[in-house]
Backbone as JSON, one array per atom type, in Angstrom:
{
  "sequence": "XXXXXXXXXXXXXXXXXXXXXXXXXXXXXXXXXXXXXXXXXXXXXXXXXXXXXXXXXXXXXXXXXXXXXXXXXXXXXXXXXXXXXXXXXXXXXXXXXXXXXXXXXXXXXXXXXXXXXXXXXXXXXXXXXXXXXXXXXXXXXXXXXXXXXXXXXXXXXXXXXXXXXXXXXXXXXXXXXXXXXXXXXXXXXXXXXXXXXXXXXXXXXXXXXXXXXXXXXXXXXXXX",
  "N": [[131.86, 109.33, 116.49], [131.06, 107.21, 114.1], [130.73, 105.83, 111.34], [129.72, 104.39, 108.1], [128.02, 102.14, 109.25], [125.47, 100.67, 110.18], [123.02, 101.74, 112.96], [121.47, 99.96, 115.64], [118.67, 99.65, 117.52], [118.95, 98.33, 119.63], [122.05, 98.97, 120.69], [121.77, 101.96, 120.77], [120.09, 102.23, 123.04], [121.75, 103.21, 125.32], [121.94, 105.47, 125.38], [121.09, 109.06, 126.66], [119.44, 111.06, 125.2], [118.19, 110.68, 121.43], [118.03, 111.34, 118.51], [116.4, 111.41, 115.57], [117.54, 111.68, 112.46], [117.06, 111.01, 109.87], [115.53, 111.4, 107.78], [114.05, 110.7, 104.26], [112.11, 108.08, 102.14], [111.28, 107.77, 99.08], [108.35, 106.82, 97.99], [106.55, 104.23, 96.72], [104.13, 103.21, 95.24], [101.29, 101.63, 95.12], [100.57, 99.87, 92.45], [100.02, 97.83, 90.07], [102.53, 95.25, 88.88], [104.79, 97.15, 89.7], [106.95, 96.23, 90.44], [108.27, 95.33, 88.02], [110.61, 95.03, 85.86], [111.34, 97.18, 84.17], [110.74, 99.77, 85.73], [112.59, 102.17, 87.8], [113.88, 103.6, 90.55], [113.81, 107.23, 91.33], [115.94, 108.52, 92.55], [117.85, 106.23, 92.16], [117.84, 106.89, 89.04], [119.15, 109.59, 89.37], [121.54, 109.36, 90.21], [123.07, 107.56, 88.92], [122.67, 105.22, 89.54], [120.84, 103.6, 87.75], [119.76, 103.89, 84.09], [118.4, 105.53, 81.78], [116.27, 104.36, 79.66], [115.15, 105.23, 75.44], [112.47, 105.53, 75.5], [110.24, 107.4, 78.07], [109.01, 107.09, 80.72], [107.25, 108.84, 83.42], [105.96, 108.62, 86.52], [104.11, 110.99, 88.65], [104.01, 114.19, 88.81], [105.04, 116.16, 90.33], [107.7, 118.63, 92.24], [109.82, 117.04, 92.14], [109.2, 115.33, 89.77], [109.51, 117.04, 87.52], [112.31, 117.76, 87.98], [113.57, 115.16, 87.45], [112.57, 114.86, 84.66], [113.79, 117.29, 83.69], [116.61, 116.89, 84.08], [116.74, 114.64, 82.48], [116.65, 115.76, 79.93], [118.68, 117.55, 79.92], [120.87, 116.66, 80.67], [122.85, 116.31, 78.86], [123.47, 118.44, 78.12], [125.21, 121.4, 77.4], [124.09, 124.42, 78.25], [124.07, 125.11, 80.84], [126.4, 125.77, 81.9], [128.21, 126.84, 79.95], [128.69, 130.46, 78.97], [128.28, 131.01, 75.96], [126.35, 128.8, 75.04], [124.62, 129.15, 76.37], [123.45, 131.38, 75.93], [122.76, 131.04, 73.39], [121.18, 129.18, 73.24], [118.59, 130.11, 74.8], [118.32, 132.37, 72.84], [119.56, 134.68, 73.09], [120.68, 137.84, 71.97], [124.15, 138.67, 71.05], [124.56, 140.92, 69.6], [123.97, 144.3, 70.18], [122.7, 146.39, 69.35], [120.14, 144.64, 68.24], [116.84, 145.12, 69.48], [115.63, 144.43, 72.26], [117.87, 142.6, 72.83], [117.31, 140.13, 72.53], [117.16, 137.52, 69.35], [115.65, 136.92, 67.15], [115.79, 134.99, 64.78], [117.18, 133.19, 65.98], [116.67, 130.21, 67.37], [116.61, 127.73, 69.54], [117.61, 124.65, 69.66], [115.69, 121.68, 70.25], [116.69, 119.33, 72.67], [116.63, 116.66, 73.46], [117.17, 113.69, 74.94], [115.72, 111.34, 74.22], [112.41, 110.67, 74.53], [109.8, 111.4, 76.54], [106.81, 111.3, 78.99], [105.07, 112.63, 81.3], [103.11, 111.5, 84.13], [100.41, 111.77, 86.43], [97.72, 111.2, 89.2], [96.0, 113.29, 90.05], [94.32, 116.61, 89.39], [94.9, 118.65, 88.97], [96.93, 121.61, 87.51], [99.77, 121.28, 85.79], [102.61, 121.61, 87.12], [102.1, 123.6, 88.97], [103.14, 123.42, 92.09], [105.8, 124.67, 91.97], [108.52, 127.02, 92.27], [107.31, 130.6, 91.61], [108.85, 131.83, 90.61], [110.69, 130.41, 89.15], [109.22, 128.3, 87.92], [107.5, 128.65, 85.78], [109.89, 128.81, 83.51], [110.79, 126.16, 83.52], [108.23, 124.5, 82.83], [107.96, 125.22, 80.21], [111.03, 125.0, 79.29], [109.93, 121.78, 79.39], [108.21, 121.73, 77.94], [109.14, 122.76, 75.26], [110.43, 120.51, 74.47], [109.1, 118.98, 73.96], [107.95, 117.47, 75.92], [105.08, 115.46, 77.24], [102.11, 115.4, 78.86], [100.02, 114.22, 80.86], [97.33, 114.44, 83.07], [94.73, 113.6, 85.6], [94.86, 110.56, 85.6], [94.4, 107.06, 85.76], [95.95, 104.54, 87.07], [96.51, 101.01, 85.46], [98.12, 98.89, 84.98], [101.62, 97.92, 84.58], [103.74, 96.51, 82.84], [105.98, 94.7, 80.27], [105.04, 95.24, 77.87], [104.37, 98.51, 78.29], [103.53, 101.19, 80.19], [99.95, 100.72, 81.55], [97.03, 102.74, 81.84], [94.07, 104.4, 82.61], [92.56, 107.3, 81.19], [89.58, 109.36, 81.98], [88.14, 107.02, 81.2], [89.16, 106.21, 79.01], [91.05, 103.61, 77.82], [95.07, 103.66, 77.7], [97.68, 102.0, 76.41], [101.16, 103.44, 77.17], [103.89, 103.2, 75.53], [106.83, 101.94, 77.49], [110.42, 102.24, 78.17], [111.39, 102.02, 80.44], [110.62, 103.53, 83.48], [110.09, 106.28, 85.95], [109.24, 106.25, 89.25], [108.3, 108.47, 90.91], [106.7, 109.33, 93.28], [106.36, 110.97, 95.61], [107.46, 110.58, 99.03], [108.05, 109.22, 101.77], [108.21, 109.39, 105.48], [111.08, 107.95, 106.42], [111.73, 106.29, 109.51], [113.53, 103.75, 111.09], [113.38, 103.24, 113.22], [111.52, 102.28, 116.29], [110.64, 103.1, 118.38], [109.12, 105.47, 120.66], [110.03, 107.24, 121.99], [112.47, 109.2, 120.75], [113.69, 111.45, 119.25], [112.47, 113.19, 116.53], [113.17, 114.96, 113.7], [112.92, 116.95, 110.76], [112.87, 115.44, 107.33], [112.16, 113.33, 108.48], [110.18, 113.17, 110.64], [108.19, 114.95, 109.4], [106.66, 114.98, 106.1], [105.38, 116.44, 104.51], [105.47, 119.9, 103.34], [108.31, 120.11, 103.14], [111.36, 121.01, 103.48], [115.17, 122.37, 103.58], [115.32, 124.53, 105.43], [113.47, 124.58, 107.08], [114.1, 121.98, 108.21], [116.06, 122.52, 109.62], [115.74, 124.64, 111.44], [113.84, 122.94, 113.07], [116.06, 121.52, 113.92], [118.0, 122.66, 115.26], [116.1, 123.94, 117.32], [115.45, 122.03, 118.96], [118.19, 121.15, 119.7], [118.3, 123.22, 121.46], [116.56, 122.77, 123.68], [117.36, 120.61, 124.58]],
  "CA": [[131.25, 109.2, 115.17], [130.68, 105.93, 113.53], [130.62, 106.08, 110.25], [129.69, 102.86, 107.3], [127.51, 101.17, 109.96], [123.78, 101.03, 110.45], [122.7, 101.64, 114.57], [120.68, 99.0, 115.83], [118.12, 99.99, 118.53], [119.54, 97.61, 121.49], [123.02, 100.36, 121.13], [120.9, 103.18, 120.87], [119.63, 102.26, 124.45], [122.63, 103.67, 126.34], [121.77, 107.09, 125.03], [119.7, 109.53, 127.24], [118.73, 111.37, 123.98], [118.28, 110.06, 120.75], [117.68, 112.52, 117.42], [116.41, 110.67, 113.91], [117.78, 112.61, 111.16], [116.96, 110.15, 109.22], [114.7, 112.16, 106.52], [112.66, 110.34, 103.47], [112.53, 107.29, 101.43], [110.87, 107.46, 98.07], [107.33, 105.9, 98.05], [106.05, 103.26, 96.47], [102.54, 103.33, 94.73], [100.32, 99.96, 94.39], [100.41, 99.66, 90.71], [100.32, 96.45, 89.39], [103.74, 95.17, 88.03], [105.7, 97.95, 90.64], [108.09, 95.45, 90.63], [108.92, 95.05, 86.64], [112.71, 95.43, 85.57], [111.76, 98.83, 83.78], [110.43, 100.61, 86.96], [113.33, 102.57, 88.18], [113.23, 105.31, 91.73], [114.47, 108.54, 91.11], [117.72, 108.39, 93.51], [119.08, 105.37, 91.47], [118.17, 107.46, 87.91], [119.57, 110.69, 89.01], [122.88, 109.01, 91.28], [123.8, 106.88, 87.95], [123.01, 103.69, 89.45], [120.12, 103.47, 86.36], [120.29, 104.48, 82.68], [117.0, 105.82, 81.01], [116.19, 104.53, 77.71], [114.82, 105.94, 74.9], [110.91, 106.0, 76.17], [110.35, 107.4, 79.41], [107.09, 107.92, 81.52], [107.35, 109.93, 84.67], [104.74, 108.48, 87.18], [104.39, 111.94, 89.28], [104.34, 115.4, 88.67], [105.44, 117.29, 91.61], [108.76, 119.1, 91.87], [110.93, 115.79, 91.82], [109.16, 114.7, 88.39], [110.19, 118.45, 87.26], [114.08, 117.29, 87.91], [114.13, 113.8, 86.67], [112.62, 115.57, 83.38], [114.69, 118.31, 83.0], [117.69, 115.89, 84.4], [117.02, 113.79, 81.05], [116.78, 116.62, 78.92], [119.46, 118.52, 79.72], [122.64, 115.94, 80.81], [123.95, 116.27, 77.86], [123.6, 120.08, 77.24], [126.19, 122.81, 78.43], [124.12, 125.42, 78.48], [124.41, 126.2, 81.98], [127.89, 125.97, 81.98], [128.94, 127.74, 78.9], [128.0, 131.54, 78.28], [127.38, 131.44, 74.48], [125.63, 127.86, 74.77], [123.7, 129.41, 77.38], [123.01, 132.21, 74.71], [122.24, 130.47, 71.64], [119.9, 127.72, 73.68], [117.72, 131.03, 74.5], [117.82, 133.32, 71.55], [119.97, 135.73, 73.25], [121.66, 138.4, 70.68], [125.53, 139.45, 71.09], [124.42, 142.23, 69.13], [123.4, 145.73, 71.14], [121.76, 146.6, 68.26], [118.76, 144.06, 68.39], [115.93, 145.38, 70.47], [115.24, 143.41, 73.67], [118.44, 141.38, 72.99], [116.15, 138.87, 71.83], [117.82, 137.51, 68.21], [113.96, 136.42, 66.41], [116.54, 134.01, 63.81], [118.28, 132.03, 66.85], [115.7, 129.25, 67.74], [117.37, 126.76, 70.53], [116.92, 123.43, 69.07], [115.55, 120.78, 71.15], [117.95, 118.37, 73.06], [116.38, 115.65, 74.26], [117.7, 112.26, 74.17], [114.72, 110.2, 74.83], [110.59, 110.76, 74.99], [109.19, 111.91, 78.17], [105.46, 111.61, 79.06], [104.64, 112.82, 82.94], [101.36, 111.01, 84.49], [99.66, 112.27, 87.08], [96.65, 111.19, 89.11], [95.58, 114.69, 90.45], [93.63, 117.55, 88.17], [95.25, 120.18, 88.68], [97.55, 122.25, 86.61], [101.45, 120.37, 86.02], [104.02, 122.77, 87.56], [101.18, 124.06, 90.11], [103.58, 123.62, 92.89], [106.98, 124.7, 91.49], [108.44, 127.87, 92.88], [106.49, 131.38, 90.9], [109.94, 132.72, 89.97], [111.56, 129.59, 88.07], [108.26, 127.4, 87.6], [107.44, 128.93, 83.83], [111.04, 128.26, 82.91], [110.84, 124.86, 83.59], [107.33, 123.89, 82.17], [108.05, 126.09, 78.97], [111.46, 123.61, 78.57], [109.68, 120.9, 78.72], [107.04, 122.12, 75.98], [109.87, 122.91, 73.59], [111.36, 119.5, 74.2], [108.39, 117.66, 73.06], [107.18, 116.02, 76.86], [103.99, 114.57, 76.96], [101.97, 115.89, 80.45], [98.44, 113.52, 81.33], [96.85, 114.34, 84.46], [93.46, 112.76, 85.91], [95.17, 109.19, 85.41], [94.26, 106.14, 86.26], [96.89, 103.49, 86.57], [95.99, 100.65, 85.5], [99.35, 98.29, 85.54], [103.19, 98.05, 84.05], [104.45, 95.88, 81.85], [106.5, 94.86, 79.14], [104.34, 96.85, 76.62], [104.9, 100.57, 79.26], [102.46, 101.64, 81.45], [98.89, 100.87, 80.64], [96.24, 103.65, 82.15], [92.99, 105.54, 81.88], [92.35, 108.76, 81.64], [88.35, 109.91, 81.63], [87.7, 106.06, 80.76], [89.5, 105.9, 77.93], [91.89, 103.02, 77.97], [95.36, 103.02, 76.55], [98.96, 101.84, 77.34], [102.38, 104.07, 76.64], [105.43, 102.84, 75.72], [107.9, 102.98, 78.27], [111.6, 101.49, 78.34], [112.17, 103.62, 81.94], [109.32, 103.88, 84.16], [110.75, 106.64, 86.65], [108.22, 106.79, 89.75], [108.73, 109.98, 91.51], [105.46, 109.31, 93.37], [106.28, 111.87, 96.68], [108.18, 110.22, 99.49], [107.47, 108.9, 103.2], [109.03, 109.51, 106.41], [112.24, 107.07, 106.83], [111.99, 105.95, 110.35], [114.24, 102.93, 111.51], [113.13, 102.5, 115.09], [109.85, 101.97, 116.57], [110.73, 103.72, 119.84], [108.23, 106.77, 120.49], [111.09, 108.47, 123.05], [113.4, 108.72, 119.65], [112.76, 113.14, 118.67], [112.37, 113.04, 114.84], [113.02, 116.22, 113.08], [112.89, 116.92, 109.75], [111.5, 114.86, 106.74], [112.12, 111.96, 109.41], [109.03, 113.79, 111.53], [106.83, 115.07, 108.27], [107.21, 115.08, 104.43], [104.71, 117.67, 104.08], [106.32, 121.08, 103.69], [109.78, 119.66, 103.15], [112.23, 122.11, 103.15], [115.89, 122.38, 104.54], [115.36, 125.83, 106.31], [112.37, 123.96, 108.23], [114.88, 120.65, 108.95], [117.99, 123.2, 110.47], [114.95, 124.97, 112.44], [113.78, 121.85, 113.91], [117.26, 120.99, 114.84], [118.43, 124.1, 116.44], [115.14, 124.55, 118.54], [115.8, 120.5, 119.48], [119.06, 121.43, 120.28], [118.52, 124.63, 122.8], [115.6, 122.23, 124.4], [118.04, 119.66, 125.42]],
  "C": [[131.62, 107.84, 114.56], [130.13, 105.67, 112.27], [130.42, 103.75, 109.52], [129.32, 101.5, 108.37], [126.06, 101.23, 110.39], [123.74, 100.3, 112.02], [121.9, 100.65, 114.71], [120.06, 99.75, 117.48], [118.81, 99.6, 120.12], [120.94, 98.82, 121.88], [122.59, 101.89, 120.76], [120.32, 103.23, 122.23], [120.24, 103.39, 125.81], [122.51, 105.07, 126.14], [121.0, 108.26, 125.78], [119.04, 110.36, 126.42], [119.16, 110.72, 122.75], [117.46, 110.93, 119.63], [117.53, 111.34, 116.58], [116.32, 111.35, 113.51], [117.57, 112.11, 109.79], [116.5, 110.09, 107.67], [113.84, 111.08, 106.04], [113.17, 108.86, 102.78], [111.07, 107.84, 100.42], [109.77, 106.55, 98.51], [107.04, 105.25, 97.03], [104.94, 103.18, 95.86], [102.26, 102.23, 94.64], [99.87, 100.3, 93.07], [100.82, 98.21, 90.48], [101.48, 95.95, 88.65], [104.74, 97.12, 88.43], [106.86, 97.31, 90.18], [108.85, 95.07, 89.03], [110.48, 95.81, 86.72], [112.93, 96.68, 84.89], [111.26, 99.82, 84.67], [112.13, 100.57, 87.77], [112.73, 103.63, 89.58], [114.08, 106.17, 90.91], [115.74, 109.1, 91.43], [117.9, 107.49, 92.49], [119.52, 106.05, 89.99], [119.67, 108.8, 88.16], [121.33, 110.56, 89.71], [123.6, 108.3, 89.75], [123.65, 105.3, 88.01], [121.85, 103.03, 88.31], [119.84, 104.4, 85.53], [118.74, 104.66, 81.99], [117.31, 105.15, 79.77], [115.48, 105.06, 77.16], [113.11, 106.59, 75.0], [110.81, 105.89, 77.5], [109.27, 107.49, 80.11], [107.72, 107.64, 82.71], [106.35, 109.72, 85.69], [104.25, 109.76, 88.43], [104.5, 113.47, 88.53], [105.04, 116.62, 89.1], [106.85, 117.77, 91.37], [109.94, 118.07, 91.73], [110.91, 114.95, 90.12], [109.62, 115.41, 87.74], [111.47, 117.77, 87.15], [114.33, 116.46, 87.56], [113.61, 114.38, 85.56], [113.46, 116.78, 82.52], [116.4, 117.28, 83.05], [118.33, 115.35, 82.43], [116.68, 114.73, 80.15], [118.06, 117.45, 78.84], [121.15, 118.19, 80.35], [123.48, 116.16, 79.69], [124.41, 117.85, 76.97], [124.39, 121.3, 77.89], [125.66, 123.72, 78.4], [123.78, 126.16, 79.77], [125.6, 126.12, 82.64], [128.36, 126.52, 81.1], [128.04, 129.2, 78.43], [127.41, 131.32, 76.93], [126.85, 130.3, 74.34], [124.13, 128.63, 75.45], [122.68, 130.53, 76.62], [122.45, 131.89, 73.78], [121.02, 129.26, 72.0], [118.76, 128.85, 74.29], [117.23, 132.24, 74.06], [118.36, 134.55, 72.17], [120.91, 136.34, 72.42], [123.04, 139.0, 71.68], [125.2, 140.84, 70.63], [123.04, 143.09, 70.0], [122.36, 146.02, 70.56], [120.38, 145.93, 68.5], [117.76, 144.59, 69.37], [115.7, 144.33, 71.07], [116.58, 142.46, 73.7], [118.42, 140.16, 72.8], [116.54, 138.64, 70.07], [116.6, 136.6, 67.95], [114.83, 134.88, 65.64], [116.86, 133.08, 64.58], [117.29, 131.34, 67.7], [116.64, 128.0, 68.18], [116.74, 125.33, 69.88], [116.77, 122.08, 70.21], [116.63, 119.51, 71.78], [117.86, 117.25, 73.74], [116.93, 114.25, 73.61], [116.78, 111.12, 74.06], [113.11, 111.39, 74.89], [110.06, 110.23, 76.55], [107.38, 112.14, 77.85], [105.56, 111.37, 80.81], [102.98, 112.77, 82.35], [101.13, 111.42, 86.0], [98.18, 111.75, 87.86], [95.71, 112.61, 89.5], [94.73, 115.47, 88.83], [93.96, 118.35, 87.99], [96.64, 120.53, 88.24], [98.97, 121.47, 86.8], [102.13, 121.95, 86.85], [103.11, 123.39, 88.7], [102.12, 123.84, 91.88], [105.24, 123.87, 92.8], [106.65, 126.19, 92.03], [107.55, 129.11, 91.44], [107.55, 131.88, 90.36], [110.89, 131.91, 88.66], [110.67, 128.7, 87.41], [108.1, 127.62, 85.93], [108.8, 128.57, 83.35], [110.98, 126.81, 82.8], [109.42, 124.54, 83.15], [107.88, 124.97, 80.8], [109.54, 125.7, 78.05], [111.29, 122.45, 78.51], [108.79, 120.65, 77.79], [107.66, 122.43, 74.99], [110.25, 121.77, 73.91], [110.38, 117.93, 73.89], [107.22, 116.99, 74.83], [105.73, 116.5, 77.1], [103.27, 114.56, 78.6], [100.29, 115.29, 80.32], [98.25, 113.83, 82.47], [95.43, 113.45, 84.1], [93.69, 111.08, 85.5], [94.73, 108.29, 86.07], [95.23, 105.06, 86.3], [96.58, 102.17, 86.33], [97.18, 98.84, 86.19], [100.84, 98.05, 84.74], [103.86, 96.78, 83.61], [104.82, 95.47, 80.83], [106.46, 95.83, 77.76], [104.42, 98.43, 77.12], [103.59, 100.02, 80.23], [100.75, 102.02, 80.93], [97.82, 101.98, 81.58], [95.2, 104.06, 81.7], [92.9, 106.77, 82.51], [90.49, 108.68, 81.15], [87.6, 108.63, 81.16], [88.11, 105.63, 80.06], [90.78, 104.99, 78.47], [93.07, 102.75, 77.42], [96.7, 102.38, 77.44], [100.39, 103.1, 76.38], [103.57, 103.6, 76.81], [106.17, 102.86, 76.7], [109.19, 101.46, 78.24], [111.85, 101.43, 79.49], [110.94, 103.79, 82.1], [110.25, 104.43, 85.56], [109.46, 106.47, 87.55], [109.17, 107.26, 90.75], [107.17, 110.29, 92.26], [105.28, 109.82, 95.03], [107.3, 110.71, 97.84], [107.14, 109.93, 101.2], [108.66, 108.97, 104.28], [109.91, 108.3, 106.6], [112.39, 107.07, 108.78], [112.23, 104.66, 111.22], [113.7, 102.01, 112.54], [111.54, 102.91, 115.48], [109.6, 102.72, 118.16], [110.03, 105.27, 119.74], [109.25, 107.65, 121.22], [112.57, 109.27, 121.91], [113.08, 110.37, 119.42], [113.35, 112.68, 117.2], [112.46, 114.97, 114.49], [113.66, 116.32, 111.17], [112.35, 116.1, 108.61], [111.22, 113.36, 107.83], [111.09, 112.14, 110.34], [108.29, 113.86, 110.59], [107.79, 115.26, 107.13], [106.42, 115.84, 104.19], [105.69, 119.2, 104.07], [107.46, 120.93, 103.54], [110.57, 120.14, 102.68], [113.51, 122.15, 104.19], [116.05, 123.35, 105.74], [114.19, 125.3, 107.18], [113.04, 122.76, 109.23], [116.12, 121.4, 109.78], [116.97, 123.96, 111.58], [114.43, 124.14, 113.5], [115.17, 121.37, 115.14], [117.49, 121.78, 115.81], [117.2, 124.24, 117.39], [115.48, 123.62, 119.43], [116.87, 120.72, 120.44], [119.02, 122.4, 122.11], [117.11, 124.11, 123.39], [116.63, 121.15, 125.05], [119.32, 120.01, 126.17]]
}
């Protein structure tokens, strides 16, 4: 094992098999002004190595725009670490008494530190691929916390002033300090060698799931 060193194909030679585990990198979109100093990825927001400011737009919808939105809504909120935060942020009563447990008076007050607008070029519904059991939880905190959900976008291009776009023709631009793009990901593969077995998102990014990447392996495995 060889750790804090990136392989180079020529010592990869001596190998008679050769696995890329390699998984995904974050894609890229052609948008005009990609490259501006307030376009952040999603790994550097959510690792610490960049700091949202106070206007944010979300280029993406899918379940990664989901987590950098809830991310920045809810760093600074204990309520899924503290029982009675966890209580009082959704109107749950201490008292037996109350029917449903449900306290009507105790309204969770919003906690966002910053303005969130998710863009979209797709038509169909936000949260439309979030799981059916936690999906309404998560679009239903970011409708109490104010964010701001466009689909059918057009991009148009990014700078200084935010992110300018149309939707339906209409032309405008939106603020942004923090342009996260969260715009799906592409297979990460290193080497150009076809004899190389790929498994996991390092093979496809469709379907991308770890119980599909430990299946891959293990079949890989009891084939070689």
């Amino acid at each position: 094992m060889v750790l804090n060193h990136a392989a180079g194909e020529a010592e990869l030679a001596r190998f008679d098999e050769v696995v890329l585990a390699t998984g995904i990198e974050p894609r890229k979109p052609a948008i005009p002004g990609i490259e501006h100093k307030s376009v952040v990825g999603y790994v550097d927001l959510l690792t610490g190595r960049a700091r949202a400011g106070p206007n944010v737009v979300i280029i993406g919808a899918g379940g990664i725009g989901f987590d950098v939105a809830l991310y920045l809504l809810e760093k600074s909120s204990r309520s899924t670490l503290d029982a009675a935060e966890f209580n009082a942020h959704w109107g749950i009563s201490q008292d037996k008494s109350v029917p449903g447990g449900l306290d009507s008076a105790a309204t969770a007050k919003p906690h966002a530190e910053c303005e969130i607008t998710m863009l979209k070029r797709s038509q169909t519904p936000f949260g439309a691929t979030l799981g059916r059991t936690t999906g309404w939880v998560h679009r239903a905190e970011l409708a109490r916390n104010g964010v701001k959900m466009l689909k059918g976008v057009e991009y148009r291009r990014i700078d200084d002033a935010g992110v300018h776009i149309a939707v339906d023709g209409k032309e405008s631009c939106i603020p942004a300090d923090t342009v996260v793009v969260c715009a799906g990901q592409e297979s990460y593969r290193p080497f150009s060698k076809k004899e190389f077995h790929q498994i996991g998102g390092a093979k496809t990014v469709g379907e991308l799931d770890a119980k599909r990447a430990m299946l891959e392996g293990a079949e890989l495995a009891a084939r070689l």
